[in-house]
C-alpha positions as CSV (number, residue, x, y, z in Angstrom):
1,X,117.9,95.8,22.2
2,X,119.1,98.8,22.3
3,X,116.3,100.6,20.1
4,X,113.7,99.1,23.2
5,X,116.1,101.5,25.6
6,X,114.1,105.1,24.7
7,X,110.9,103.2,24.8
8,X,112.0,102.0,28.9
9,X,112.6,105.2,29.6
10,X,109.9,107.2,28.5
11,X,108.0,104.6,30.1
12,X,110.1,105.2,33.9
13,X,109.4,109.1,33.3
14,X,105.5,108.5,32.8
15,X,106.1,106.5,36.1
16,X,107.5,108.4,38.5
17,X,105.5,111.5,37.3
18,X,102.4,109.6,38.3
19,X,104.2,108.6,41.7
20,X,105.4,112.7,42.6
21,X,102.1,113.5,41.0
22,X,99.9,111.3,43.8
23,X,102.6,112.1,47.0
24,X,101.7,115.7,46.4
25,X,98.1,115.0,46.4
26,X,98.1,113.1,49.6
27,X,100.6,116.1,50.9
28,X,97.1,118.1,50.2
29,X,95.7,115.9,52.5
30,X,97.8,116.0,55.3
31,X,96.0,117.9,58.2
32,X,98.1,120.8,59.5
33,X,98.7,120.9,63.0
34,X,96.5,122.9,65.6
35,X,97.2,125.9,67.2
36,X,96.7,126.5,71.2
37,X,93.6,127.9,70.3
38,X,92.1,125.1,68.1
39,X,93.5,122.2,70.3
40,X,91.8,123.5,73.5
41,X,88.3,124.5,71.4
42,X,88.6,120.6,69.8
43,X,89.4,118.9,73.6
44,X,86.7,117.9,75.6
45,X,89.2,119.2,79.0
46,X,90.0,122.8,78.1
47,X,86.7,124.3,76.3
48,X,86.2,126.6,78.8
49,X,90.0,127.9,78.6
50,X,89.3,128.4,74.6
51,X,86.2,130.7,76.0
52,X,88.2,132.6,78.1
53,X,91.1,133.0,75.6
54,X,88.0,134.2,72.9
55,X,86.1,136.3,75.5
56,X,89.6,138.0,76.6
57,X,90.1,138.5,72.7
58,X,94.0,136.8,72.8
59,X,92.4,134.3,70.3
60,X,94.3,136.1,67.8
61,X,97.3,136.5,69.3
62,X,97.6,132.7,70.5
63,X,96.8,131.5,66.7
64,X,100.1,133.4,65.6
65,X,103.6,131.7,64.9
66,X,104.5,132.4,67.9
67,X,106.2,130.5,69.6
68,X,104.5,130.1,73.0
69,X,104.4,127.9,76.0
70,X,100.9,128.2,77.7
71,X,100.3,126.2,80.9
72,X,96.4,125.4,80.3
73,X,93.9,125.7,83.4
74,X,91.5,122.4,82.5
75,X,87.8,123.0,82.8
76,X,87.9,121.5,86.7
77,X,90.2,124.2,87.3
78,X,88.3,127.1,85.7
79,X,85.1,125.4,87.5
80,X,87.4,126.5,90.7
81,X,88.0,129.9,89.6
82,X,84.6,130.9,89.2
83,X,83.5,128.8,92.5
84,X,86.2,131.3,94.0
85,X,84.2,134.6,93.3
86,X,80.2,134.9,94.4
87,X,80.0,137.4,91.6
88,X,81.0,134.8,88.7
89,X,79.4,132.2,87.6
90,X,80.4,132.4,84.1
91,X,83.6,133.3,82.2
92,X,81.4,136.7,81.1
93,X,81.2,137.8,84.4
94,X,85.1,137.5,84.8
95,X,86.0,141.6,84.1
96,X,87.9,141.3,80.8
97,X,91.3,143.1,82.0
98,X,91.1,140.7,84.9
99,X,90.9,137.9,82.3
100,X,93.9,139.5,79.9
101,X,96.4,139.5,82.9
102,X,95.6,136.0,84.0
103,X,95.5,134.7,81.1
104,X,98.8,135.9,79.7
105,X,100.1,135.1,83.0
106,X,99.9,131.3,81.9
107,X,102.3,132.2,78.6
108,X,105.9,132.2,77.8
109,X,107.3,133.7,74.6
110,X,109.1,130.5,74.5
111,X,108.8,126.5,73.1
112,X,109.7,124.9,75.7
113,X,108.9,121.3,76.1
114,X,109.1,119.5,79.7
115,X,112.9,118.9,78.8
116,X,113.9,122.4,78.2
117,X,112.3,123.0,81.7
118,X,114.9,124.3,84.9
119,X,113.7,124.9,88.2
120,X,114.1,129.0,88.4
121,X,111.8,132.2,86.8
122,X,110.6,132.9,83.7
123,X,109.0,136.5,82.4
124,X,105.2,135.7,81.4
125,X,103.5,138.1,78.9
126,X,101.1,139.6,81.5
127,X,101.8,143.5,81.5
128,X,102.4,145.2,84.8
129,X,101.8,148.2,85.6
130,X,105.7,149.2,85.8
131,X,106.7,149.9,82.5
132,X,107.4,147.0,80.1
133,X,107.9,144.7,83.1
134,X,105.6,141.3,82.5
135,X,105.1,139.1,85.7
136,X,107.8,136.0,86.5
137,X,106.7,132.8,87.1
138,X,108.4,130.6,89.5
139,X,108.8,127.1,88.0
140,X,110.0,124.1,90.8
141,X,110.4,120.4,89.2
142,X,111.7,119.1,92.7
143,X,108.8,116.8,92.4
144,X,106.8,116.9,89.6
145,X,106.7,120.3,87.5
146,X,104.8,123.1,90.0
147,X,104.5,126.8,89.4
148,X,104.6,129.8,91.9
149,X,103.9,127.0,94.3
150,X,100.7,125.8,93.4
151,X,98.9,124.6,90.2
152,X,100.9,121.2,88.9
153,X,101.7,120.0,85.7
154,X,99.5,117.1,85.0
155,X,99.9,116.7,80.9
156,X,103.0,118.0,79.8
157,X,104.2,118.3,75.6
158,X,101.6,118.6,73.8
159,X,102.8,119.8,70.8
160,X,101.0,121.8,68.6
161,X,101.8,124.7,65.5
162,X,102.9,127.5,67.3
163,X,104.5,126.2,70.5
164,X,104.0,123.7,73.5
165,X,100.9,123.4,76.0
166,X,101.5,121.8,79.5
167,X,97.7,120.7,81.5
168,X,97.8,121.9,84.6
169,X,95.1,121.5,87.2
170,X,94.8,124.9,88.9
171,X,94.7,128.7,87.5
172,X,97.7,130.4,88.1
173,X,96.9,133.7,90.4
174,X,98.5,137.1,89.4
175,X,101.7,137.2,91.8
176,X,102.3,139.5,94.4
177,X,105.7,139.7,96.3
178,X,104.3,137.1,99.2
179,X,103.8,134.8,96.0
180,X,107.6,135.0,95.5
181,X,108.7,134.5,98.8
182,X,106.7,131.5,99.5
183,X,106.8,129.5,95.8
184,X,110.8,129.3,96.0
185,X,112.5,127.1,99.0
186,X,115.5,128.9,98.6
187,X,113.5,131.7,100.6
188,X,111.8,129.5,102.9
189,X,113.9,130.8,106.1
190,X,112.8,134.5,104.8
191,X,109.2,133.5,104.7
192,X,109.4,131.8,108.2
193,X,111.2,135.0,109.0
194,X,108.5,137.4,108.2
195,X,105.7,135.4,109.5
196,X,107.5,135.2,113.0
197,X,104.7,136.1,116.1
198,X,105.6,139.4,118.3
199,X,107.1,141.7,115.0
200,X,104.8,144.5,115.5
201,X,104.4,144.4,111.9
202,X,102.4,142.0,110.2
203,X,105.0,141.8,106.5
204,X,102.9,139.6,105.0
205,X,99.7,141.8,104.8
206,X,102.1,144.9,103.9
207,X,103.7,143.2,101.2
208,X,100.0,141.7,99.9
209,X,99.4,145.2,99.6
210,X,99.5,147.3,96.3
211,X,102.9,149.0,97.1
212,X,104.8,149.1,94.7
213,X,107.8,147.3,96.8
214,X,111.5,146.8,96.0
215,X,112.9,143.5,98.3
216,X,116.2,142.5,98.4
217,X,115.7,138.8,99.7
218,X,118.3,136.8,101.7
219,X,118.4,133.3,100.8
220,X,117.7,130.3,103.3
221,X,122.0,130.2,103.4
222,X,122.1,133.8,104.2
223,X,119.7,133.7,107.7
224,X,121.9,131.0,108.8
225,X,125.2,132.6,108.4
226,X,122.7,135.7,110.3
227,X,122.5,133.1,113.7
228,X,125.8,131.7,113.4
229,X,127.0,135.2,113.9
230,X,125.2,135.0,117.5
231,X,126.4,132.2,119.7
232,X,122.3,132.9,121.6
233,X,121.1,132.4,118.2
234,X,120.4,129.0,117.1
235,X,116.6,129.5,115.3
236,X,115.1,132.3,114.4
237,X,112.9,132.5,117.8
238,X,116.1,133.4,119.5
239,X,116.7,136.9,117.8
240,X,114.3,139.4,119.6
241,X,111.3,140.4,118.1
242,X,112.5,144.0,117.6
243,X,115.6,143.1,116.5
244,X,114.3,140.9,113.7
245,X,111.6,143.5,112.8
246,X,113.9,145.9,112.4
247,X,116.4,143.5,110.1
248,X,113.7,142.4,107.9
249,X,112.4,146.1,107.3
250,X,115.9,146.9,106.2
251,X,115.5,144.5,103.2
252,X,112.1,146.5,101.7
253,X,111.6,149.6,100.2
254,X,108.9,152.1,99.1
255,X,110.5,153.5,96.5
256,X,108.8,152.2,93.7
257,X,109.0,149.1,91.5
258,X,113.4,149.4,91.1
259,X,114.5,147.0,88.4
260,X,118.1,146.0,87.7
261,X,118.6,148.4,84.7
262,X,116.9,151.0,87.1
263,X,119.8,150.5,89.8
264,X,122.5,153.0,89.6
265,X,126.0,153.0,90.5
266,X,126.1,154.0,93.8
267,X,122.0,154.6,94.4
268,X,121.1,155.2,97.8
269,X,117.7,153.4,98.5
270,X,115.4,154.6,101.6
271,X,113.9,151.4,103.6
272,X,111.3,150.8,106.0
273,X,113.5,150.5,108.7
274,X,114.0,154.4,108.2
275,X,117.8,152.9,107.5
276,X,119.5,153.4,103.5
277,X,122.3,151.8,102.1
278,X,124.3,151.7,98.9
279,X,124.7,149.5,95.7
280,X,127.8,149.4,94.1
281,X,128.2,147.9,90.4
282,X,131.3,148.2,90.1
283,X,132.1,144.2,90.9
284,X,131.1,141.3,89.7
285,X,128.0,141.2,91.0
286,X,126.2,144.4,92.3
287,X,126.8,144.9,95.9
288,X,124.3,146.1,98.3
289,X,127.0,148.3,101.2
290,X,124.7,148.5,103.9
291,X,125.4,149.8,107.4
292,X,127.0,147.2,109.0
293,X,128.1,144.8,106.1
294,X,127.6,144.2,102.4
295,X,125.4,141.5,100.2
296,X,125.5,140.3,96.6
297,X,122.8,140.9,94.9
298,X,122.5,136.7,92.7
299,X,119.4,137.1,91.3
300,X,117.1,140.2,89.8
301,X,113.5,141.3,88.4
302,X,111.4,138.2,90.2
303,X,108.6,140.3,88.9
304,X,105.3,140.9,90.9
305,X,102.4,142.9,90.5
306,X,102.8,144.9,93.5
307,X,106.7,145.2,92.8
308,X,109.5,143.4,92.8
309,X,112.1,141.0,94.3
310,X,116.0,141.1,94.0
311,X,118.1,137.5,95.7
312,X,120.9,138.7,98.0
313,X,123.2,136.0,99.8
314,X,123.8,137.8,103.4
315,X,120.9,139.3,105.2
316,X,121.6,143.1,105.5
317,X,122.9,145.1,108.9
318,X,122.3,148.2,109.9
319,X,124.4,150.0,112.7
């Protein structure tokens, strides 16, 4: 019996040599996964996003290791974009730096599947023209998963090599500082604010404009602390026209695109109301010391491309 034993095992070795021998030939055939760029050239619902992502020459750049998160336009919703503009009618007749900044304004430098997903901003990878500043995108999953206020998720986590891709069913515009203001409800009071009848100033067109603006934005909480300081103020009709003109011009400034590493202690910024006031860093937070009281500032760099927005929790006073 035991002379059989070598003659057993030689046997076992030519066996499991044969067995590692045919698991690394079907490893050989196992198909690697796609990239963003080969899933949305092999689906039927995104071929014209994999023409826009070859004709703005980020094929490339999306076929690296990334990772990314893109949120992918379908065809219906490129169909729209081009139905949007008399002068296209084809993704060749989008101008190609036009085509860059929207497209890269649909990509994270992130993998982030549905899960990992929080209702807040996240920095794109479309350039600004202010520095190395890329454009924020405001994501809301109070119903659903919506970003800047508009286009929706509609197929989330699909996972491919290099990163995630969520369908969406809208193009995402290029943001401006309105975009801001209106995608988040914690600003929803501001927005109301600013779109008020009787201010003399229309804030919406101005801040549609190519600025570049700097806006310190109260929150929803901080315009109701604003009327409960007035026993005549219950809504925001009951503050003069003037008077809330002159408030809201205090919050936005001309002097240029002002990040958070650009603030200094004790910077005095200019505003339109023809008003300054003073940030402190020496606290916790940075503290805007303005005429006639003082704001945190809770949130920074809500990047636009005609500027950018700062969160501040009290609406600011001058004397």
């Amino acid at each position: 019996m035991k002379k059989s034993m070598p003659w057993l095992l030689s046997l076992f070795a030519i066996a499991a040599l044969t067995t590692f021998t045919a698991c690394d030939d079907d490893d050989d055939d196992v198909q690697q996964p796609s990239t963003i760029v080969d899933f949305a050239q092999e689906s039927d619902d995104y071929t014209l996003l994999a023409e826009a992502v070859v004709a703005a020459g980020l094929d490339g750049t999306l076929s690296e290791a990334g990772p990314y998160t893109v949120f992918a336009p379908d065809n219906a919703a490129f169909e729209a974009l081009l139905a949007s503009n008399a002068a296209w009618s084809s993704i060749d007749d989008i101008p190609t730096d036009v085509l860059v900044a929207v497209l890269t304004n649909h990509v994270l430098a992130d993998d982030l599947s549905s899960a990992d997903l929080t209702t807040g901003y996240y920095s794109t990878l479309s350039a600004t023209d202010f520095g190395s500043a890329t454009t924020s995108l405001y994501i809301n999953l109070d119903n659903g998963v919506t970003i800047n206020g508009g286009p929706t998720v509609e197929t989330a986590d699909v996972d491919v090599s290099n990163g995630v891709i969520h369908g969406i069913d809208a193009v995402i515009g290029l943001p401006t500082i309105v975009t801001h203001a209106t995608a988040n409800p914690e600003l929803a009071t501001l927005v109301a604010a600013l779109t008020q009848e009787g201010l003399g100033t229309d804030f919406v067109a101005t801040l549609s404009g190519e600025g570049p603006f700097t806006v310190f934005a109260p929150t929803n909480e901080a315009f109701q602390n604003l009327l409960d300081s007035n026993d005549d103020w219950t809504t925001l009709s009951d503050i003069p026209s003037d008077v809330l003109a002159s408030v809201l011009s205090y919050h936005v400034t001309t002097a240029g695109n002002v990040r958070a590493a650009d603030i200094q202690q004790g910077m005095m910024v200019s505003t339109l109301a023809g008003e300054s006031f003073t940030i402190d860093l020496g606290g916790e937070n940075p503290t805007i010391n303005a005429g006639a009281n003082t704001a945190n500032i809770i949130a920074t760099d809500i990047q636009a491309t005609n500027g950018v927005v700062h969160v501040i929790d009290e609406v600011l006073l001058f004397e």
